[in-house]
C-alpha positions in Angstrom: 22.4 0.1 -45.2 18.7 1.5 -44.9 17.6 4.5 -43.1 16.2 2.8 -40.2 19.0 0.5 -39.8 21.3 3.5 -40.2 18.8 5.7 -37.9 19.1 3.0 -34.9 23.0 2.7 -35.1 23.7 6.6 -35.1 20.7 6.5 -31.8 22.9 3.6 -30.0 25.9 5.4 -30.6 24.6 8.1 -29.5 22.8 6.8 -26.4 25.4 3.9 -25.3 28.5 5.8 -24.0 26.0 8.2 -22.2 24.8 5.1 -20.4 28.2 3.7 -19.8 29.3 7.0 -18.1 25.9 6.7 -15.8 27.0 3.1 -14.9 30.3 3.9 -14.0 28.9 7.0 -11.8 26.3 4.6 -10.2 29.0 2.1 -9.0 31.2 4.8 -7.3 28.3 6.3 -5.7 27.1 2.9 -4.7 30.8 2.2 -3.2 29.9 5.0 -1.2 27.2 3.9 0.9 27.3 3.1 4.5 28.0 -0.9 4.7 25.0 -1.5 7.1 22.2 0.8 7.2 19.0 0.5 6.7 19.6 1.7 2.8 23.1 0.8 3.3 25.3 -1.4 0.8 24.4 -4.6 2.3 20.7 -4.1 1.6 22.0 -2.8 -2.1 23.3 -6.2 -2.8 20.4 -8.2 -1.7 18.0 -6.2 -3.5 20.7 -6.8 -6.4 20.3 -10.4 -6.1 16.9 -10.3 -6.1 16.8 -8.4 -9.1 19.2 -10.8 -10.9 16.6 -13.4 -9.8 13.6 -12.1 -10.7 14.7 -10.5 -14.1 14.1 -13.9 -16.0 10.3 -13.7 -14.7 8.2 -11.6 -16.9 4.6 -10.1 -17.0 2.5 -9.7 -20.1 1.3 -6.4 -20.7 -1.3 -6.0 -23.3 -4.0 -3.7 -24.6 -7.7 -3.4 -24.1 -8.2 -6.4 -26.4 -6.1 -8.5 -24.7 -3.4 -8.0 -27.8 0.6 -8.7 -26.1 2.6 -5.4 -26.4 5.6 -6.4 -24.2 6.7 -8.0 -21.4 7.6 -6.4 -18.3 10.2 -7.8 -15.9 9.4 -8.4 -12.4 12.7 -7.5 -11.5 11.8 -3.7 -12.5 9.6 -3.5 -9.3 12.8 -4.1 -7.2 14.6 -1.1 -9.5 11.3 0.9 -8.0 12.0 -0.3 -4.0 15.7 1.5 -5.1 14.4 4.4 -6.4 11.8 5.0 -3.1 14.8 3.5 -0.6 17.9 5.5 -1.9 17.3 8.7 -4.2 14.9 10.1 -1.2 16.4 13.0 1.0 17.6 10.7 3.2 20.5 9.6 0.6 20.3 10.8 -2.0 21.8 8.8 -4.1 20.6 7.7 -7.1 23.2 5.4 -8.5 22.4 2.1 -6.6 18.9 2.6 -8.6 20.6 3.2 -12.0 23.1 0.0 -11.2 19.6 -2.0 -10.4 18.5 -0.6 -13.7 21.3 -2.0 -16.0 21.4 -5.5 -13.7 17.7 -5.9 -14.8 17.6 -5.0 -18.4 20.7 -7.1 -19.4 19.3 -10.2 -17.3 16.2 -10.0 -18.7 16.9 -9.7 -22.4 20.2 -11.8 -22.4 18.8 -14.8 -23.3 15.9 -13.4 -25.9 17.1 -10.4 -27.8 20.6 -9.2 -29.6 23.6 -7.7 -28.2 22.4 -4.5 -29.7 19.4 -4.5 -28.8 20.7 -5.3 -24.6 22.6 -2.3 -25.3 19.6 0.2 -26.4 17.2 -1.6 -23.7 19.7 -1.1 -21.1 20.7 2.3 -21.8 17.2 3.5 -22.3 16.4 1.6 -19.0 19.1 3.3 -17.2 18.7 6.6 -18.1 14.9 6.7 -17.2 15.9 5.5 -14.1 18.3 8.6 -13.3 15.7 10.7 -14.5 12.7 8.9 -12.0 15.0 9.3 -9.5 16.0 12.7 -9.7 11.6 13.8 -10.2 11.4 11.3 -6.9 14.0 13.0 -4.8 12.9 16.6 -6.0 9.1 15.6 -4.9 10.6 14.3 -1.7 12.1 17.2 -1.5 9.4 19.4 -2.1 7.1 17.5 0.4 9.3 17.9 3.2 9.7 21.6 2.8 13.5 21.3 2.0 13.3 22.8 -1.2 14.3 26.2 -1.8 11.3 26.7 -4.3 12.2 30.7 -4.5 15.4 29.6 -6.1 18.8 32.1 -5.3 16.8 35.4 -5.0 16.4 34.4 -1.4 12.3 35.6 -1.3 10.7 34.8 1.6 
């Protein structure tokens, strides 16, 4: 086994149940949304859909001289309208985000890239979304004057 192969397994193994615990902690706090709000579980599952949908459609992104990179799903912009509608102060919630997350990087490499390779995109995918949407809610937060920026020692 070479270094880099063995590098990349201990990473996944590492990485991978860290993800599945996030998943799991997304779906419960997904289950406990209102059923129809306007950020409610009804709207979860059509922006869910259309991130199943649109996770087969990609975008080229490339460097200054037009070299390809990667390709970028379109069904990551509907992980963004997650992130903006549900870990704000008005939720708070991040999981329906980090659910969206997972959805969109397993449609979108499923059909192109290894089972391994789903597993590292998704849980790389998943826990940058928890971590965008913990900055986005704190910046909410701090925008609206709801933060306690002075922390426990209670200055004023």
């Amino acid at each position: 086994m070479s270094t880099l192969n063995r590098n990349s397994t201990v990473l996944l193994l590492c990485v991978a149940p860290i993800c599945l615990v996030l998943v799991i902690w997304g779906a419960i706090s997904t289950l406990s949304l209102p059923w129809s709000a306007p950020a409610g579980l009804l709207s979860f599952v059509g922006i869910a859909l259309l991130s199943f949908i649109s996770a087969g459609f990609s975008v080229a992104v490339t460097d200054e001289q037009r070299r390809k990179w990667s390709h970028k799903s379109v069904g990551d912009g509907f992980v963004l309208l997650a992130i903006i509608m549900y870990s704000g102060s008005a939720t708070g919630n991040a999981g329906p985000a980090v659910i969206l997350a997972a959805i969109t990087a397993v449609a979108a490499g499923y059909s192109s890239y290894s089972r391994r390779a789903i597993v590292g995109v998704a849980s790389v995918s998943v826990i940058s979304t928890l971590f965008m949407a913990w900055i986005y809610n704190s910046v909410v937060d701090v925008v609206a004057g709801t933060a306690n920026l002075a922390g426990t020692s209670g200055i004023q």
